[in-house]
C-alpha angles and dihedrals in degrees: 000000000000125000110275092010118128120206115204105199122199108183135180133195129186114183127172140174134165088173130046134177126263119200078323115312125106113251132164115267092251102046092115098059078043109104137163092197121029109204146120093311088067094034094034078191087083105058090091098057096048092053083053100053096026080062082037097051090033084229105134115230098011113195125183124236106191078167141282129282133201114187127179127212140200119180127203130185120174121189129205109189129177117186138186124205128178124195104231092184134347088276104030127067133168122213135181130174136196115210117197104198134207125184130173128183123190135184139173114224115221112178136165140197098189091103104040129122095196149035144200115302103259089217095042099128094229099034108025138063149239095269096052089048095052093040088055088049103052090039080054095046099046082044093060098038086057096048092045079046087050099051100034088057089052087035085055100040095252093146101033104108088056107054091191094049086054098051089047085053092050099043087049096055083050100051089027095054092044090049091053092049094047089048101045086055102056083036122037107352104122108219104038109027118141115243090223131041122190117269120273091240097042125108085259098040101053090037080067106044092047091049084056100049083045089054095042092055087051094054089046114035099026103029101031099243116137137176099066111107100120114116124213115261105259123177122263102199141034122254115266125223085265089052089047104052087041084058093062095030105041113111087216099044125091090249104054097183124165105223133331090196100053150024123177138151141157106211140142116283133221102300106225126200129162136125144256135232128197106216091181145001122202101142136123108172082194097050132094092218136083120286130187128185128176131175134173126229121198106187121177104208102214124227096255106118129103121236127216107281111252096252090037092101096179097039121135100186133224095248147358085249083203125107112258118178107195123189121203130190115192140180142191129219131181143161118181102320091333117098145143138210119217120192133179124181146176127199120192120203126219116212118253138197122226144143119259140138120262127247150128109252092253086062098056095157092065110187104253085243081075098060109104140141113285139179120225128200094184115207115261123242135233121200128193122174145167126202119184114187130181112207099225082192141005092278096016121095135170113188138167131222137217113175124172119195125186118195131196126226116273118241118226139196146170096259091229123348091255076074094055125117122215106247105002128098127216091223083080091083090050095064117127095346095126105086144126139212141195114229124205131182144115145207153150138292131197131187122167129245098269091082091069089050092116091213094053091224096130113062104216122221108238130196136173145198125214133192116174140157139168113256105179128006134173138203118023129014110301118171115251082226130169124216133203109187125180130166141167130209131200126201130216119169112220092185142351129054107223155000 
């Protein structure tokens, strides 16, 4: 810019995606929320309670199926910037924009239970009833009295004069008591019940329910203990798509998600400043011959945006809120109306400390008991881009665009041990972030005459018109998004009067 010349910058971009890559393969946005089988393997919760019933049912590897789900996705994010620059010298300018962001996921639901081997716990506290309550504390109850019955009997010599009858009584306490303790812990126990328990009429479930009566004819017609004829409460029927949104969704429940249908917000951006230095200037936009130009920015991205809420699941956020300091190098090349831009250019990406839940990208619904403070070192990115353009006139232009990013894996940690979670490990969050994608796009640029006035005297009025998409990435997820970007800048001059 010339010196004593103020650029004011209004800027507008639409992007939207409902498919991304992943290491390299088209899938929908949503594939990973998308299961056949939903189990341990997507609630990793569960994996207890499986092992439990799984030893309980005597079926090996035992995996719940409360039913399947296939949800569809579309993202939008929408930036309004406005931006200043002043031109310090004819060489130096300073520069700063504001973004205002709004993004906006939505998603449609489509679960079935027609598949499923197992329900919601009847006498879960959240999502089960009174009867099933009542039904798991007299089965409890019955369960106990006919232990205590068991071992005072063999206490008491009950079974002495027949030696076979004693071991069976013996062997029994022992089974019996690790039965009730197994089950007390996938039922009633109330800090570690599983919020789903398998169907009554499942394999496992009937598997359960026959091992009790058997155990129950023993105590009563071989042992001589009688009074326990209750049965666990054991789910009758399979979630809906209502159950199982209420699941994910519910305040009280172990999920505590916000909304699995829908993520929007209108918030401040990442505020960006730097400068920008021209390293040469060889260029006559007037003149036949070959003209070369090339300049160096160096902008800082302040820490001003506002991440996904930890139980915001679809959220896209309004910003990276991290410090980010980019530098650009940039030249300018033209013969005739023929020309191209290069550009090559290295972020690099200060660590940051927030609250989030964590997960590996394939487990997007993470239980709240997961949300904790973490550190971030994000990877660093490398850009590298080519634009040729033809000026169809003096202050028309249509150009094309390649660019080509790479970026590192993020680092994660558990911001202080105190943030730690037993078991889990922060790298989870780490998990495919280091990628790259080729962008493709085109568009038009306008300035008006007044750039081509030799004494500078007049400041010209510029716009521009962007299409791009990603056509090809590698490594981790990246939207297969597609941009549209315009923009339009107005020169006043506050001192000075030419070049």
């Amino acid at each position: 810019m010339p010196r004593g010349a103020v650029r004011f910058e209004m800027s507008g971009e639409f992007r939207n995606f409902d498919s991304r890559f992943n290491r390299g393969a088209t899938e929908i946005l949503t594939e990973d929320f998308r299961r056949q089988a939903i189990g341990g393997e997507f609630f990793p919760a569960l994996l207890e309670a499986e092992g439990l019933i799984g030893g309980l049912a005597g079926v090996s590897s035992y995996e719940f199926n409360i039913g399947r789900t296939g949800t569809q996705g579309d993202a939008n994010l929408g930036t309004l910037g406005l931006g200043l620059a002043v031109g310090v010298t004819n060489r130096l300018t300073l520069f700063g924009s504001v973004p205002v962001v709004r993004q906006r996921m939505q998603t449609s639901v489509a679960f079935s239970g027609q598949v499923a081997n197992a329900g919601f716990n009847p006498s879960d506290p959240v999502f089960g009833d009174a009867t099933g309550q009542q039904q798991a504390a007299l089965f409890f109850s019955d369960f106990d009295a006919a232990l205590v019955a068991l071992a005072t009997n063999i206490v008491t010599g009950q079974y002495d004069a027949d030696p076979a009858l004693l071991a069976l009584a013996n062997q029994m306490l022992g089974d019996a008591t690790s039965m009730r303790d197994d089950l007390r812990l996938v039922i009633a126990d109330m800090a570690g019940a599983s919020p789903f328990l398998p169907l009554a009429s499942s394999q496992a479930g009937t598997a359960i329910l026959n091992r009790i009566a058997d155990l129950q004819t023993t105590l009563d017609q071989s042992l001589g203990v009688t009074g326990f004829t209750s049965a666990p409460p054991l789910p009758s029927a399979p979630m809906t798509q209502a159950d199982y949104i209420s699941f994910a969704e519910s305040p009280a429940g172990p999920v505590r998600v916000l909304s699995l249908a829908e993520s929007k917000s209108f918030l401040l951006g990442d505020i960006e400043v730097g400068a920008s230095y021209q390293l040469l200037d060889r260029w006559q936009p007037a003149g036949p011959g070959a003209r070369v130009r090339a300049y160096a920015t160096l902008a800082a991205r302040l820490p001003t945006g506002t991440r996904p809420l930890p139980d915001d699941v679809l959220g896209l956020g309004n910003g990276d809120r991290q410090p980010d300091i980019a530098l650009d190098l940039t030249a300018d090349l033209a013969v005739g109306r023929l020309g191209t831009r290069l550009v090559a250019g290295y972020t690099q990406q200060f660590a940051t400390t927030f609250v989030t839940r964590v997960s590996i990208p394939s487990r997007p619904i993470p239980y709240a008991d997961r949300e904790t403070r973490v550190r971030l070192d994000p990877g660093n990115v490398v850009r590298l881009g080519v634009r040729p353009f033809i000026a169809i006139t003096p202050t028309f232009a249509i150009q094309a665009a390649v660019t080509h990013w790479a970026r590192g894996e993020d680092t994660y940690t558990f911001a202080s041990a105190s943030d730690s979670l037993a078991g889990i490990s922060a790298t989870e969050l780490a998990a495919e972030t280091k990628a790259n994608a080729t962008v493709v796009g085109g568009g038009i640029t306008y300035v008006s005459p007044s750039v081509n006035d030799p004494s500078r005297r007049g400041l010209p009025v510029e716009a521009h018109w962007i299409y791009e998409g990603v056509v090809r990435a590698g490594g981790g997820r990246v939207p297969k998004a597609k941009t549209v970007r315009m923009g339009l800048r107005l020169y006043f001059r506050l001192w000075g009067g030419g070049a």
